[in-house]
C-alpha positions as CSV (number, residue, x, y, z in Angstrom):
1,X,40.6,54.7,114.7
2,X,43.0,56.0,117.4
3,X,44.1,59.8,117.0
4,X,47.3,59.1,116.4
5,X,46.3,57.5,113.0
6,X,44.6,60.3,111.0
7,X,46.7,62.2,108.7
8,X,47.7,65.5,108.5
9,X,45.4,66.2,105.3
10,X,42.1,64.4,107.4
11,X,43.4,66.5,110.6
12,X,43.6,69.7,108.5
13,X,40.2,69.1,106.8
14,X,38.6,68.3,110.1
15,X,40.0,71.5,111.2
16,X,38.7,73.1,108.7
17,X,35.2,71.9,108.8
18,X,34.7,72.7,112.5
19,X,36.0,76.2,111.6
20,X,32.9,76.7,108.9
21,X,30.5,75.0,111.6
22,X,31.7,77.9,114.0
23,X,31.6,80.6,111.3
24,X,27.8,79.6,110.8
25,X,26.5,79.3,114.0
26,X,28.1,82.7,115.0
27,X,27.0,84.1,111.6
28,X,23.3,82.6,112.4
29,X,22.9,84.1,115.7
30,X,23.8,87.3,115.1
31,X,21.6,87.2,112.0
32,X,18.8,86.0,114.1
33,X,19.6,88.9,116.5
34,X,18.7,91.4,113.7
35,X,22.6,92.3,113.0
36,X,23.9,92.8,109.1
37,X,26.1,89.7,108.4
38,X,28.2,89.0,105.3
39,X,30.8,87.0,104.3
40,X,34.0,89.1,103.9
41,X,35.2,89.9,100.5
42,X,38.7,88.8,100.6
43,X,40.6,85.8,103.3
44,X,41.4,88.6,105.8
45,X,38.1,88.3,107.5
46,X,35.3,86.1,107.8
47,X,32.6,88.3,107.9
48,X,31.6,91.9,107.9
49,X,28.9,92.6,110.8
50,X,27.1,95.6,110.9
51,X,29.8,96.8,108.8
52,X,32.6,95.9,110.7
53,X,35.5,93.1,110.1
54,X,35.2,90.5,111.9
55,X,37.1,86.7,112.1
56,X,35.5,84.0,114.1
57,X,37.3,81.4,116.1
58,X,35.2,78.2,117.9
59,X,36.9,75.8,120.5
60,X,35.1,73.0,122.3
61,X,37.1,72.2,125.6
62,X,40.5,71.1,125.4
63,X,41.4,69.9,129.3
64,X,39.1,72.5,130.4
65,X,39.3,75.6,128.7
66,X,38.9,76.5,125.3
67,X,42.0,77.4,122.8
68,X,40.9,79.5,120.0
69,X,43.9,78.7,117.2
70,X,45.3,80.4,114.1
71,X,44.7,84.3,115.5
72,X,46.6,86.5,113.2
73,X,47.4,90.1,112.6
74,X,45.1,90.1,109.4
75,X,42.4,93.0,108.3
76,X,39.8,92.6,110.7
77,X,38.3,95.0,113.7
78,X,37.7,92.4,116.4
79,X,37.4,88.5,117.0
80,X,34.2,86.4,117.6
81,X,35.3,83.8,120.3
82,X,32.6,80.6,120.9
83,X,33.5,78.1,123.4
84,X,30.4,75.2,123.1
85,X,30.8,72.9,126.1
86,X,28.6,69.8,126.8
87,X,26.6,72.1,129.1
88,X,27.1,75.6,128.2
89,X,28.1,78.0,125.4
90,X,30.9,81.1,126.0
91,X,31.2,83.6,123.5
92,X,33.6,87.0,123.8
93,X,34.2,89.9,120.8
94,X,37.3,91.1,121.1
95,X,38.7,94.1,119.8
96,X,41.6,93.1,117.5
97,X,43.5,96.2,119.1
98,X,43.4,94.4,123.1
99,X,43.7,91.1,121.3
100,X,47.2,92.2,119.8
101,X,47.9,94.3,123.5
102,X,47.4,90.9,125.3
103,X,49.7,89.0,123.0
104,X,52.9,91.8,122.8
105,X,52.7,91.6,127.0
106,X,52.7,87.9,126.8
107,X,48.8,87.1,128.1
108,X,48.3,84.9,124.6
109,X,51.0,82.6,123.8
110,X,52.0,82.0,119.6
111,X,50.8,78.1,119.0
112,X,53.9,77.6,116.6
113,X,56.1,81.0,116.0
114,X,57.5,83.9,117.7
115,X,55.7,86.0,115.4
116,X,51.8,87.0,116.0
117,X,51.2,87.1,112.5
118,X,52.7,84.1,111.2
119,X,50.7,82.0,113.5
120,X,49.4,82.2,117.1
């Protein structure tokens, strides 16, 4: 089935499903590293580690680098990035406060909007 074929729903469900696979493996290895790990009470964050909010993006290469998608100014202290390669693996935490600095001074472009926290 060419790309072009799938529909927004099965786009938006794959999205979706390689977003939980990234949640997991970050939530996984941090366990496995001896850190606290939950899964955040509420949508603003996907999990509290070590008692800090935290949301988790995963990218695979897209032409080369990775593009961590659907960064927002929600409730959350810093941002899990993993990049899995066919070789390698990249991972940064990022506190939300430079994550927000880089975008105002034009570093991190918005995917869709203007506005950070609408989409970005």
């Amino acid at each position: 089935m060419a790309w072009e074929s799938i529909r927004l729903d099965q786009n938006a469900t794959f999205a979706t499903a390689v977003g939980v696979i990234g949640e997991k493996l970050v939530a996984g290895w941090l366990a496995a590293k001896d850190c606290d790990v939950m899964r955040s009470p509420d949508a603003e964050a996907d999990r509290i580690i070590n008692g800090k909010r935290a949301e988790i993006k995963f990218s695979t290469l897209w032409a080369g680098f990775y593009k961590f998608q659907q960064l927002r100014d929600q409730n959350y202290e810093f941002v899990i990035c993993l990049g899995v390669s066919p070789f390698d693996a990249h991972c940064w935490a990022i506190p939300k406060s430079v994550l927000m600095e880089r975008w105002r001074s034009g570093d991190i472009e918005s995917q869709h909007l203007e506005n950070f926290g609408a989409r970005s």
